[in-house]
N, C-alpha and C positions, 0 to 999 in steps of 0.2 A: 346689473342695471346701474347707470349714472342719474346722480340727483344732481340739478342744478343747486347751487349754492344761496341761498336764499336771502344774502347779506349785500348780493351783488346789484346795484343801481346804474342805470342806465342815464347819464344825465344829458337829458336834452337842449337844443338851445334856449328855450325860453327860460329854463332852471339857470343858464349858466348866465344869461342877457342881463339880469339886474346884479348889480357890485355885492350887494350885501347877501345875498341867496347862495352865490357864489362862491362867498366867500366863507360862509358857515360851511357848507357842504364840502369846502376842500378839507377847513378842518374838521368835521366829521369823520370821513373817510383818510385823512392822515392819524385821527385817533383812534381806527379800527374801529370804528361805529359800521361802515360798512365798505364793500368794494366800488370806488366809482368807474364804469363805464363811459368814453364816448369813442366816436371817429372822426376822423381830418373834415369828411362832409357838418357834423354836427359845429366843430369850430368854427368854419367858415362861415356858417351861416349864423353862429353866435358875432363872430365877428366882422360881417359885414352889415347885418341889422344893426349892431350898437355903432358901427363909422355911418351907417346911411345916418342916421339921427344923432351923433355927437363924432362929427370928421373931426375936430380938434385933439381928440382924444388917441389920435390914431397910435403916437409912440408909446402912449399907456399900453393900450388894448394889446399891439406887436409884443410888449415885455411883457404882459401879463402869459399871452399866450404862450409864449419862448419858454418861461417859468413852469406853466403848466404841464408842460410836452417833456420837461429836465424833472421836474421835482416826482412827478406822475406818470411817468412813462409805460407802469403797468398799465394803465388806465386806457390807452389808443388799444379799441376794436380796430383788427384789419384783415380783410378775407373774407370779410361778410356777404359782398357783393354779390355772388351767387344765388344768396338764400332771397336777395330783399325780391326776386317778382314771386317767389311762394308765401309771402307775408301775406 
């Protein structure tokens, strides 16, 4: 029998949306507090909610993102696709 790992965080976009939420929970999960999860779908939509309401921010947001995908790259779910109509 497999147990899921129970350390493991799913971080969605509203968690990722605000700077400082964000920004604890990377380091969190860079301090082994726990595993962060997300997908390309989850960024996207962290990252075009925060351009809908601060476009100025757009080369921040690209490098933060670019950052996150290098420094975290355990962290991208992909394959999921299949299970999401049994959710």
């Amino acid at each position: 029998m497999h147990l899921a790992d129970r350390r493991v965080a799913l971080l969605d976009a509203n968690v990722l949306f605000p700077f400082r939420k964000r920004d604890i929970l990377l380091r969190f999960h860079h301090a082994g507090l726990f595993r962060a999860r997300w997908t390309e779908r989850i960024l996207d939509e962290w990252t075009l909610n925060l351009l809908e309401q601060k476009p100025h921010l757009e080369p921040s947001v690209g490098s933060q993102r670019r950052a996150m995908r290098e420094h975290f790259a355990e962290a991208l779910v992909t394959g999921y696709e299949p299970l999401i109509e049994t959710l």
